[in-house]
C-alpha positions as CSV (number, residue, x, y, z in Angstrom):
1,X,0.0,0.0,0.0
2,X,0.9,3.5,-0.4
3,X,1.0,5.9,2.3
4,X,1.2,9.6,2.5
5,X,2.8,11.2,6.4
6,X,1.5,15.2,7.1
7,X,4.1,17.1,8.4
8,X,8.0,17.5,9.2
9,X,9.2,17.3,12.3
10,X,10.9,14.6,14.4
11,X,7.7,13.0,15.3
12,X,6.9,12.4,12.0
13,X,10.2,10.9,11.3
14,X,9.4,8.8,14.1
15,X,6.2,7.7,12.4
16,X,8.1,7.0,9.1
17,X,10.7,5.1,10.7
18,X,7.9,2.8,11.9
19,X,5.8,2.3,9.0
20,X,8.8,1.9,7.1
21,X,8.7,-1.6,9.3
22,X,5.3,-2.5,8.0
23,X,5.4,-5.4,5.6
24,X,2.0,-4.0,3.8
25,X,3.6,-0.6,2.7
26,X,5.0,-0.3,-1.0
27,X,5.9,3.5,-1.2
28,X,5.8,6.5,1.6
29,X,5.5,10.2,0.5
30,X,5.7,12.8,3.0
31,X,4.5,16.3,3.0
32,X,6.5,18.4,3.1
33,X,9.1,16.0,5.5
34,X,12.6,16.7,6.0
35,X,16.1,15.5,5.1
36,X,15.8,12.7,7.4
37,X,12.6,11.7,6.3
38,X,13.5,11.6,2.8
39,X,15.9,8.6,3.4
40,X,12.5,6.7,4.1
41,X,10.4,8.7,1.9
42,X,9.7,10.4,-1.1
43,X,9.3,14.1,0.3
44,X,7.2,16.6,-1.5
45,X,7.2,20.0,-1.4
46,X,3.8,20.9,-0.1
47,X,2.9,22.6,3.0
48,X,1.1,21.0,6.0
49,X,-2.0,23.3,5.6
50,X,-2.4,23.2,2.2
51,X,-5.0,21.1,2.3
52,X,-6.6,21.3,-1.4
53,X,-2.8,20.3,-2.9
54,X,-2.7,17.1,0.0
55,X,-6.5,15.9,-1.4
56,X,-5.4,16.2,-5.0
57,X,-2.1,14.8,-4.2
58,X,-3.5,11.7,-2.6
59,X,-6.2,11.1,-5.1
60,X,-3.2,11.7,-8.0
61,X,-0.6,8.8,-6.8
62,X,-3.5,6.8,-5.2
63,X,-2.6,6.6,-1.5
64,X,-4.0,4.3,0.7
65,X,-3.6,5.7,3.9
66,X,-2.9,9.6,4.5
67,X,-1.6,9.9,8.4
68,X,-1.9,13.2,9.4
69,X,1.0,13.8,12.4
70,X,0.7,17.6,13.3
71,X,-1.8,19.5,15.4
72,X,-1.8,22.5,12.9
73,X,-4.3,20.1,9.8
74,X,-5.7,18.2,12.4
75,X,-7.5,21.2,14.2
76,X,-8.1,22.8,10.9
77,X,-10.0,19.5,9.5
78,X,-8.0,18.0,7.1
79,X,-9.3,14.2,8.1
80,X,-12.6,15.4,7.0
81,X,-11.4,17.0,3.6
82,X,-9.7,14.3,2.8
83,X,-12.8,11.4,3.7
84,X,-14.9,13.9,1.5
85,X,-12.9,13.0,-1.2
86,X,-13.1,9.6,-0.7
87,X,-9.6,8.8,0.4
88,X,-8.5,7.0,4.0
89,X,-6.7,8.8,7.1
90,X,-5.3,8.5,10.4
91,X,-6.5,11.4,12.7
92,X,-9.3,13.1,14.1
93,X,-12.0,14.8,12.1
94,X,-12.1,18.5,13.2
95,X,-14.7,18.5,15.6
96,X,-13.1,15.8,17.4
97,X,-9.7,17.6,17.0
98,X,-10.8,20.3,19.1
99,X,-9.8,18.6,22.2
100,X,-6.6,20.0,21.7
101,X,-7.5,22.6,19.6
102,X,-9.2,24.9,22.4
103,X,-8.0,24.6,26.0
104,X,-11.3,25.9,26.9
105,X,-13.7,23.0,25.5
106,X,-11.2,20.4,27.1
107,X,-11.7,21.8,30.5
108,X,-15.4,22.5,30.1
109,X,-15.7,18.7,28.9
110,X,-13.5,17.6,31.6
111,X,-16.1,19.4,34.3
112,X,-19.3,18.2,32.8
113,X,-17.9,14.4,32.7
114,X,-15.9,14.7,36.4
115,X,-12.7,13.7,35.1
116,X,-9.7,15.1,37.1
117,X,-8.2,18.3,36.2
118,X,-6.9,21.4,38.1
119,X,-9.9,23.8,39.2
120,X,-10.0,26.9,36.1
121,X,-11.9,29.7,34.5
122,X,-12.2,30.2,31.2
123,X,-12.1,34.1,29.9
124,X,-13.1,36.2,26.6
125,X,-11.9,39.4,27.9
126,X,-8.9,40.2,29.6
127,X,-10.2,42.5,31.7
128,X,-12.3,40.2,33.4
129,X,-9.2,38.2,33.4
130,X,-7.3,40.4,35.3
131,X,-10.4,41.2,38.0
132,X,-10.1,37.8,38.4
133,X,-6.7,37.6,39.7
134,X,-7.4,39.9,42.6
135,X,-8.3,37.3,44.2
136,X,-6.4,34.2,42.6
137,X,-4.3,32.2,45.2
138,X,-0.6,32.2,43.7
139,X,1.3,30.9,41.5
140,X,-1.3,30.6,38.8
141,X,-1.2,29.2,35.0
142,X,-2.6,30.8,32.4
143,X,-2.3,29.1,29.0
144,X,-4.2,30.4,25.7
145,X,-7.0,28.8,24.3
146,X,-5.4,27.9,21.1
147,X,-3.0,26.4,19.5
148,X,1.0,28.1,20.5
149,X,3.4,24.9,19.5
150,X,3.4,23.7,23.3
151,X,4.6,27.1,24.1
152,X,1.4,29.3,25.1
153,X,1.7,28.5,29.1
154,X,2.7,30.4,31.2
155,X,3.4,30.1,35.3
156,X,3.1,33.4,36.6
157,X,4.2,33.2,40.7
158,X,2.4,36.9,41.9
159,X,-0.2,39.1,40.7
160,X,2.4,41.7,38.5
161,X,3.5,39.1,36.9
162,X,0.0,37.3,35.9
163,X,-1.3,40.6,35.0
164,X,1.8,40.6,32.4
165,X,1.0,37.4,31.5
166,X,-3.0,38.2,30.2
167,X,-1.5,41.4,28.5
168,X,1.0,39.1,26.7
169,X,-1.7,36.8,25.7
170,X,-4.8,38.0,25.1
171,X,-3.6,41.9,24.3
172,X,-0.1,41.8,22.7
173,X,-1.2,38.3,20.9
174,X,2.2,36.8,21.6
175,X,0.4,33.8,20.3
176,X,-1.7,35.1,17.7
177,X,-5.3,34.4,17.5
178,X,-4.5,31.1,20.3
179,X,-4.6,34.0,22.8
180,X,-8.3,35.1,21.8
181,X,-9.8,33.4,24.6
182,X,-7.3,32.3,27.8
183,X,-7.7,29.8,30.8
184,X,-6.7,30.5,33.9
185,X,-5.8,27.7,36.2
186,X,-5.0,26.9,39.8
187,X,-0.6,25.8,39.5
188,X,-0.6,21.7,40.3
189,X,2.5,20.0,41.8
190,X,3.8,16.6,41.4
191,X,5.5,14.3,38.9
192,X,4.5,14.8,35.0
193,X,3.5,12.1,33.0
194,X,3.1,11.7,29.4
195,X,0.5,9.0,28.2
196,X,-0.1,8.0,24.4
197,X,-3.6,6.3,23.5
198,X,-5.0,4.8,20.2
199,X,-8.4,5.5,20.3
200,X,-11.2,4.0,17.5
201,X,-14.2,6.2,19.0
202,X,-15.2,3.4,21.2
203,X,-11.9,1.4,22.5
204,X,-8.4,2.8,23.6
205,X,-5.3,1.0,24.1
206,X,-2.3,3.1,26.1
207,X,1.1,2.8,24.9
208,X,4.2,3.2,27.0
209,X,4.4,5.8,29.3
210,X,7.4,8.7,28.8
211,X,8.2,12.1,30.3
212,X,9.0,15.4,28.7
213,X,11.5,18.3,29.6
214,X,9.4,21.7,28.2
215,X,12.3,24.1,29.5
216,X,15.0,25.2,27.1
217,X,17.8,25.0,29.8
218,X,18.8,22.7,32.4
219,X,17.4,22.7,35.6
220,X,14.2,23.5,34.1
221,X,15.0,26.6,34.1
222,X,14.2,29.4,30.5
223,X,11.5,29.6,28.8
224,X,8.8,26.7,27.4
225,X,9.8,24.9,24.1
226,X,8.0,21.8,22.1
227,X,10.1,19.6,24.3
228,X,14.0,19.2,24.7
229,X,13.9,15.5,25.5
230,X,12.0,12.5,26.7
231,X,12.0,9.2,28.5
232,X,10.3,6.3,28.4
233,X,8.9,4.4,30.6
234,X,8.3,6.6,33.9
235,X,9.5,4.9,37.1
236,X,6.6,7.0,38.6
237,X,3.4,5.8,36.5
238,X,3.1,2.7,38.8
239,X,0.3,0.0,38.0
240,X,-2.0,1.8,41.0
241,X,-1.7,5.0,38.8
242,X,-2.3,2.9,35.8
243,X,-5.5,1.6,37.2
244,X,-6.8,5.0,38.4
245,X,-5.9,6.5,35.0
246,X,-7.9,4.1,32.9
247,X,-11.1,4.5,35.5
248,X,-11.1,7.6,36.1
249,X,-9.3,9.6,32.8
250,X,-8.4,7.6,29.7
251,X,-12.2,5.8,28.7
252,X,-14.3,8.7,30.5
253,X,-12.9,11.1,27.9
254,X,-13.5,8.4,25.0
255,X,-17.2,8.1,26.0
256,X,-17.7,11.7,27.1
257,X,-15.9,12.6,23.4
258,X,-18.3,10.2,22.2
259,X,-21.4,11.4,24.3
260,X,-20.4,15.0,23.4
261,X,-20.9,13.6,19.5
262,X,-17.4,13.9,18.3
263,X,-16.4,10.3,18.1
264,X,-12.7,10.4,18.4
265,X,-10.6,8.0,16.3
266,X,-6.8,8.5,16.3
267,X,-4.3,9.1,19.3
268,X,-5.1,11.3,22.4
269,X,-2.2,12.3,24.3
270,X,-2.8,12.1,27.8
271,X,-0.6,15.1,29.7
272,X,-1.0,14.4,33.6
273,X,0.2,15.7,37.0
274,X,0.5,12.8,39.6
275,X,-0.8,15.0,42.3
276,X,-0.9,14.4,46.4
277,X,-4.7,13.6,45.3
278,X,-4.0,11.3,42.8
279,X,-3.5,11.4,38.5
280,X,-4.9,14.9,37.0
281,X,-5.3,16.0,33.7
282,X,-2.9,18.7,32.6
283,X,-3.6,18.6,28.6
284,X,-5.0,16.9,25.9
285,X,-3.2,16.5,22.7
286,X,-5.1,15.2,19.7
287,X,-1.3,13.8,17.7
288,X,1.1,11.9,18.9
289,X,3.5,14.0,21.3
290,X,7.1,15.5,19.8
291,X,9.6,14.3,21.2
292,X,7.3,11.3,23.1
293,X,6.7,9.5,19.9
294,X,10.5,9.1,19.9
295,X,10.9,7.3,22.3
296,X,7.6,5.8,22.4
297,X,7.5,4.3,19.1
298,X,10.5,2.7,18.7
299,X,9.7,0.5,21.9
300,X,6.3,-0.6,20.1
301,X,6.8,-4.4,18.5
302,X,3.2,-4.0,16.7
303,X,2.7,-3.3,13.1
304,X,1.8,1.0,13.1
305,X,-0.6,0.3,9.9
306,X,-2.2,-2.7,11.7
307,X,-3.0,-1.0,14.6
308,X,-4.0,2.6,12.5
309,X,-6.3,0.4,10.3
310,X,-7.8,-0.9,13.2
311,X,-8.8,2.7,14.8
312,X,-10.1,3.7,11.9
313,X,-12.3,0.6,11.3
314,X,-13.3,0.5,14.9
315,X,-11.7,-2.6,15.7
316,X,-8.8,-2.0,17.7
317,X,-10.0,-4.1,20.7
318,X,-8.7,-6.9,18.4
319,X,-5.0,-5.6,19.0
320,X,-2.9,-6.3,21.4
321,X,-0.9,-3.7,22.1
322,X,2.4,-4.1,23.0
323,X,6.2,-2.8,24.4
324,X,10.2,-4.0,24.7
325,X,10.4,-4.1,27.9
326,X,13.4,-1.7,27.8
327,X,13.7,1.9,27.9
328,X,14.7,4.6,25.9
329,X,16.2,8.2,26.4
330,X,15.8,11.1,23.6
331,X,18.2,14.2,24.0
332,X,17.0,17.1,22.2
333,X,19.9,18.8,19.9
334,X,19.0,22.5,18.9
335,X,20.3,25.7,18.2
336,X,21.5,28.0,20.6
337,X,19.1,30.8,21.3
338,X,16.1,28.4,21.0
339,X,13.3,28.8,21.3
340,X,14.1,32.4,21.0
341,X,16.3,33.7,17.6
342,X,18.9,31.3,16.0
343,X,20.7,30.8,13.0
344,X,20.2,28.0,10.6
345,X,22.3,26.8,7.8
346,X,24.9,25.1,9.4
347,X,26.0,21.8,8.4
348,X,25.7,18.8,10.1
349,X,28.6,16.1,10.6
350,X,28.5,12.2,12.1
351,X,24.6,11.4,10.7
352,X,26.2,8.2,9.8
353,X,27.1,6.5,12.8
354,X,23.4,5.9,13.9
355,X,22.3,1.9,13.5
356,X,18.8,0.9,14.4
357,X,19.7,-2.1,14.8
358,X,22.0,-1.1,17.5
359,X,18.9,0.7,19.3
360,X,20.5,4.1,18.5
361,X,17.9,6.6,16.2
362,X,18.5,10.4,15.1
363,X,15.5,11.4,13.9
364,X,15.5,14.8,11.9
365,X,13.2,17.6,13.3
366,X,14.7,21.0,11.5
367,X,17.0,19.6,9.0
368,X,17.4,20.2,4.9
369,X,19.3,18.5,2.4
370,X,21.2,21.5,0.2
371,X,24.7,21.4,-1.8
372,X,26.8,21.3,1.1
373,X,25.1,18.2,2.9
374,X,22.3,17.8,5.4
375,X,22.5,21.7,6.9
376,X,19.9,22.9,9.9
377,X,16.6,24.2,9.3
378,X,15.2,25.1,12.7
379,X,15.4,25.6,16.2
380,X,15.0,21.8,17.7
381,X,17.3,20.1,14.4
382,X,17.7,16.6,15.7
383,X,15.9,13.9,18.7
384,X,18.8,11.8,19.4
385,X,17.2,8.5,21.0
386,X,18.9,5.3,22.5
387,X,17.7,2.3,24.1
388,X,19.2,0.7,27.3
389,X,18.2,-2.6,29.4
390,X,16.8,0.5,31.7
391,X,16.4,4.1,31.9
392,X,20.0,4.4,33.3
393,X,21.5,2.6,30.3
394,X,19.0,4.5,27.7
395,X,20.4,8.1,29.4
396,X,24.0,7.1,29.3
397,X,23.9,5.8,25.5
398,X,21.5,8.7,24.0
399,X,24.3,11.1,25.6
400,X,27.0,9.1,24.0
401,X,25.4,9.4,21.1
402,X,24.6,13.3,21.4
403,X,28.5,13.4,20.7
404,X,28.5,11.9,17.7
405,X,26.8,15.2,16.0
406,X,28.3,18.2,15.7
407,X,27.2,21.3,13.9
408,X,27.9,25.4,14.7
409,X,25.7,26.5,17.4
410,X,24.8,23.3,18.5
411,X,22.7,22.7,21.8
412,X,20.9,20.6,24.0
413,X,20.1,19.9,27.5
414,X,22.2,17.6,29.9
415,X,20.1,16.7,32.2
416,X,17.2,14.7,30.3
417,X,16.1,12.0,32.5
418,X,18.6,12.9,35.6
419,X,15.5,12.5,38.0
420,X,15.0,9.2,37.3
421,X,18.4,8.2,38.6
422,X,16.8,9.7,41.7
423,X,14.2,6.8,41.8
C-alpha cells in the first residue's frame, strides 16, 4: 500500500521510521518532510495546511492511507477534507480535534464528565481576566485557548507578573489568535506524565508511558519549548496509577468525546500531573506528542498500519498492544538561542554513525538536504534516541550518542532524564 505522512518534524520521522517496518507498505511520500525523512520517503514540497494540494495529491498517486502527524491540519479539518474526497486517514476529524484545539472545550468537557483536572476559569476578555486575579491564590497558569506549539503557558508566581502574562496573551497576541480566549488555572504539583492512546471512537489502548523536559535549559530553568527530551517508561506511572488512570481519565474522555458527539478515532495524548490527590489532567493533545513518539515508538513491537487500520475501522480491541520491555532516552539537539532567535544553515557532521539495529535513532526535526550536505533548518534540528536494558543505560547511550553530532551553534540539554536516577 501507499501511504502519505502530514508534516516534518521529528515525530513524524518517528512515524516513518515505523511504518517503514510494516510489511503491507510499497511506497511512503511525505509532505512536506525533512532531510531525514526523505531517506524513508519520497518528500514533497507541499505545505502541511495546504489542504486542497494534499487531497489532489493523494487522489493523484493513489494513496491508501494519508496519516496526518501535526496538530496545525488536524485542528483545521483536514481528516474530513480528505474522507470527503473519498480517500482513507489517520487522525481526528475536526470536531473531534478540538480537544486540543481549544483549552477551553477540554476543561469544560473535563467538568461536565468529572474527570480530574486542576480547578480553572475560562475568559473572553482580559479585563475580566485580570479582575479575576485579585483574588487568585498564587502561583497561577494561564495558557491560551489555542494552538501556541506547546509554548502558550505560562506560570506566573504573583499578581504583576500574571497581569503581564493576560497582557501578553490575550492583548499583545504573543500567540496570535491562540490568545483570543485564555484559561486560567489553579498551578498543580507533582510528577509529569506523558500517556499515548489509540483510540477507535469506542476502544483505547495506552502505549508506554514517557516524560517530557518543556524548559529550554537545564534545571528546568528558560523559557517553554516543544520539548528538549523525553524518556520512556516513567519509574513514577506505577500499575495503581495505571488503574486509576484508565477508571477515572483515559475511557471517560473516549465516552464523554463520544457522548459529546465527536467520536474520536486517532491518538489522544494524555498530559498528567501525579498529584498528592492522585493522576490529573494537565492537557490533551489530539497527535502523537514531539519528542514522546521518539521514544515511544520505537519501543512498540506491533505493526503502526495494523494497529491505525484498526482505529479507523473501529476494531482496535482486536489488537494487542504491545512494548520492549526496555527503555529509551531522547536528547533534544538545537540551536543556541532556541526557542528564541537562532541561526540555521549550518552543516551537520556524524549522521552516519546511527544503527537501528543497534537501538541508536537520530530522527530529523529542522534539517534540509542542500549542496553542502544535510545543513539545519530550525530551532530543535535533531531527537537523538537510545535504548538501554533501563532508563540508566538508555540516558548514558542517547548522551553518547549526542556526541556523535556536531554542527555550529549546536545545543541541548544535559540533564534529560537525571531525576530518574533519583528513583
Amino acid at each position: 500500500m501507499k501511504v502519505l505522512i502530514v508534516g516534518s518534524g521529528g515525530r513524524e520521522h518517528a512515524i516513518a521510521a515505523s511504518v517503514a517496518k510494516s510489511t503491507k507498505v510499497d511506497k511512503i511520500y511525505c509532505a512536506p518532510g525533512n532531510a531525514g525523512i526523505g531517506e524513508l520517503a519520497e518528500c514533497v514540497p507541499i505545505g502541511a495546511m495546504e489542504f486542497d494540494k494534499i487531497v489532489m495529491f493523494a487522489k493523484e498517486k493513489k494513496i491508501d492511507l494519508t496519516i496526518v502527524g501535526m496538530d496545525d491540519p488536524l485542528v483545521g479539518g483536514l481528516v474530513d477534507e480528505l474522507e470527503a474526497a473519498g480517500l482513507q486517514a489517520f487522525g481526528p476529524r475536526k470536531n473531534a480535534a478540538i480537544l486540543e484545539g481549544s483549552k477551553a472545550f477540554s476543561k469544560d468537557l473535563m467538568k461536565k464528565y468529572n474527570i480530574p483536572t486542576a480547578a480553572y476559569e475560562n475568559f473572553d476578555h482580559a479585563e475580566a481576566a485580570e479582575a479575576y486575579l485579585e483574588t487568585a491564590k498564587f502561583p497561577v497558569v494561564l495558557k491560551a485557548d489555542g494552538l501556541a506549539l506547546g509554548k502558550g503557558v505560562l506560570i506566573c508566581k504573583d499578581l504583576p507578573e500574571a497581569k503581564e502574562g493576560v497582557k501578553s496573551i490575550m492583548l499583545d497576541k504573543k500567540f496570535g489568535s491562540a490568545g483570543n480566549q485564555m484559561v486560567i488555572e489553579e498551578f498543580m504539583t507533582g510528577r509529569e506524565v506523558s500517556v499515548l492512546s489509540f483510540v477507535d471512537g469506542k476502544t483505547i489502548k495506552t502505549m508506554t508511558s514517557a516524560q517530557d523536559h518543556k524548559r529550554a535549559l537545564d534545571g528546568d530553568q528558560g523559557p517553554n519549548t516543544g520539548g528538549m527530551g523525553t524518556f520512556s517508561p516513567s519509574p513514577f506511572y506505577t500499575q495503581e496509577v495505571d488503574a486509576f488512570c484508565r477508571k477515572h481519565i483515559y475511557q471517560p474522555t473516549v465516552d464523554a468525546m463520544a457522548a459529546e458527539g465527536r467520536e474520536f478515532k486517532g491518538i489522544i495524548f494524555f498530559g498528567l500531573m501525579l498529584t498528592e490527590d492522585g493522576p490529573k489532567v494537565l492537557e490533551y493533545n489530539a497527535r502523537f506528542g514531539d519528542p514522546e513518539a521518539q521514544v515511544v515508538l520505537p519501543r512498540m513491537k506491533n505493526d503502526m498500519i495494523e494497529v491505525m487500520q484498526a482505529c479507523i475501522d473501529g476494531k482496535l480491541d482486536e489488537i494487542d498492544l504491545q512494548f520492549e520491555d526496555n527503555a529509551a532516552v531522547c536528547v533534544v539537539l538545537a540551536s543556541e538561542g532556541y526557542p528564541v532567535s537562532y541561526e540555521k544553515g549550518y552543516v551537520i557532521h556524524g549522521l552516519d554513525r546511527f544503527d537501528e539495529k543497534e537501538g541508536y535513532y537520530c530522527f530529523h526535526a529542522g534539517t534540509k538536504r542542500a549542496e553542502e550536505g544535510i545543513v539545519t533548518n530550525g530551532g530543535r534540528v535533531l531527537g537523538i534516541t537510545a535504548k538501554g536494558r533501563d532508563l540508566k543505560e538508555a540516558r548514558a547511550n542517547a548522551y553518547e550518542a549526542a556526541e556523535w553530532v556536531t554542527f555550529e551553534n549546536k545545543y541541548m540539554r544535559h540533564d534529560i532524564g537525571k531525576a530518574i536516577e533519583e528513583v
